[in-house]
C-alpha positions, -999 to 999 in steps of 0.1 A, spaced: 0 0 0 13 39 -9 -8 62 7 -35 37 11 -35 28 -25 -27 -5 -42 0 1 -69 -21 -12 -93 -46 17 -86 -24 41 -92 -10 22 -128 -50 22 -138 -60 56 -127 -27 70 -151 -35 47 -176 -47 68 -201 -11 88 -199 11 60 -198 -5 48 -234 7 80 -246 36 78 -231 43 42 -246 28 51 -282 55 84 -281 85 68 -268 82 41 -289 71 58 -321 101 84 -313 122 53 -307 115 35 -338 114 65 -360 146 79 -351 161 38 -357 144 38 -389 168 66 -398 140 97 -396 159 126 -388 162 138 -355 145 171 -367 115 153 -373 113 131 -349 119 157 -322 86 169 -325 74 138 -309 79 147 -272 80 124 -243 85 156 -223 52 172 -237 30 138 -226 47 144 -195 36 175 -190 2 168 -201 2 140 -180 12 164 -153 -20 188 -154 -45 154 -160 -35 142 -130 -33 172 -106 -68 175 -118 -83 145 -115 -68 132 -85 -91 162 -69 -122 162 -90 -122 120 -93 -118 118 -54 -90 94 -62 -72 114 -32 -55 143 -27 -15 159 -22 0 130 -17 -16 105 -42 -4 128 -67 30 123 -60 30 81 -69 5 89 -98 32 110 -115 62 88 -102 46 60 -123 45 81 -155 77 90 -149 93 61 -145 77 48 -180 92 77 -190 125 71 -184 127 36 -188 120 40 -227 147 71 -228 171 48 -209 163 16 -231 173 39 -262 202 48 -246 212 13 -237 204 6 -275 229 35 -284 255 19 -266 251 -17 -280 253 -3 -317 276 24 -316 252 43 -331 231 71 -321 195 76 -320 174 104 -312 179 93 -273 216 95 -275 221 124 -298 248 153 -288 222 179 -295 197 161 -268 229 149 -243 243 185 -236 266 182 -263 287 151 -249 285 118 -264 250 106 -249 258 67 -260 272 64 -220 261 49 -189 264 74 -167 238 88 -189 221 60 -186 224 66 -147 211 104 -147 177 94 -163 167 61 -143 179 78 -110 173 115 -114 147 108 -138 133 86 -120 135 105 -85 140 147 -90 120 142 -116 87 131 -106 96 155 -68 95 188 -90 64 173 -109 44 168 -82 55 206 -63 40 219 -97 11 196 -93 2 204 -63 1 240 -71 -23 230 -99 -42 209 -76 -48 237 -48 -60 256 -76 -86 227 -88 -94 223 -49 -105 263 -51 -122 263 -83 -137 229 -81 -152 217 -46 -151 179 -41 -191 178 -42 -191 194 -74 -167 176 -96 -161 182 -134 -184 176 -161 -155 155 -179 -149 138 -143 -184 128 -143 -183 114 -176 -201 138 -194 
């Protein structure tokens, strides 16, 4: 139990954002090994689907009654960890090959050879960890908001299911 949740809750109740999640990382992922340029494929963002998943769920942990502050926090830690775990399986691949995709580019690795596994390291521990922290102090400013506009009783029409 996290908070008084099964794990599995939180997994189901971010479902809808860790299918994005998986259809962007791996499209990005197998686009950028099918030799599309890392101009294009940039435009696919894991980071964006993050962020997205970011607002959906300070939201709707509030106006769902799923819970509150702290059931944010493992709701975006699961995301997260999807996340990272595609960026850090391209990486991985990166290394293996020798060649680079668009998870081990220079121009997405701060310039550096991203094909490393320290890199590796920084996105399954910081990713995994700051990450999903800084997340959830913006999502809990978006959720104080949502508790203000939106009292529990009252909950949105899209919460409802209408």
């Amino acid at each position: 139990m996290i908070f008084g949740k099964r794990f599995s809750e939180y997994v189901s109740f971010s479902k809808p954002i860790l299918v994005l999640i998986a259809i962007v990382g791996i499209a990005r992922f197998g686009l950028s090994l099918a030799g599309t340029s890392n101009a294009v494929v940039k435009w696919l963002s894991i980071t964006v689907v993050l962020l997205i998943g970011l607002v959906y769920s300070a939201v709707r942990v509030h106006t769902t009654g799923f819970g509150s502050y702290k059931q944010l926090l493992p709701t975006l830690w699961v995301q997260s960890v999807l996340a990272e775990a595609i960026v850090a399986i391209g990486i991985v691949v990166a290394i293996g090959t020798g060649r680079d995709n668009i998870f081990s580019a220079p121009e997405y690795s701060g310039n550096a050879d991203g094909k490393t596994w320290f890199h590796v390291f920084a996105h399954v521990m910081l990713g995994a960890i700051v990450g999903p922290l800084i997340s959830w102090l913006v999502g809990c400013v978006l959720m104080f908001v949502t508790k203000k506009v939106v009292k529990k009783d009252e909950p949105l029409a899209a919460a409802k299911g209408a």
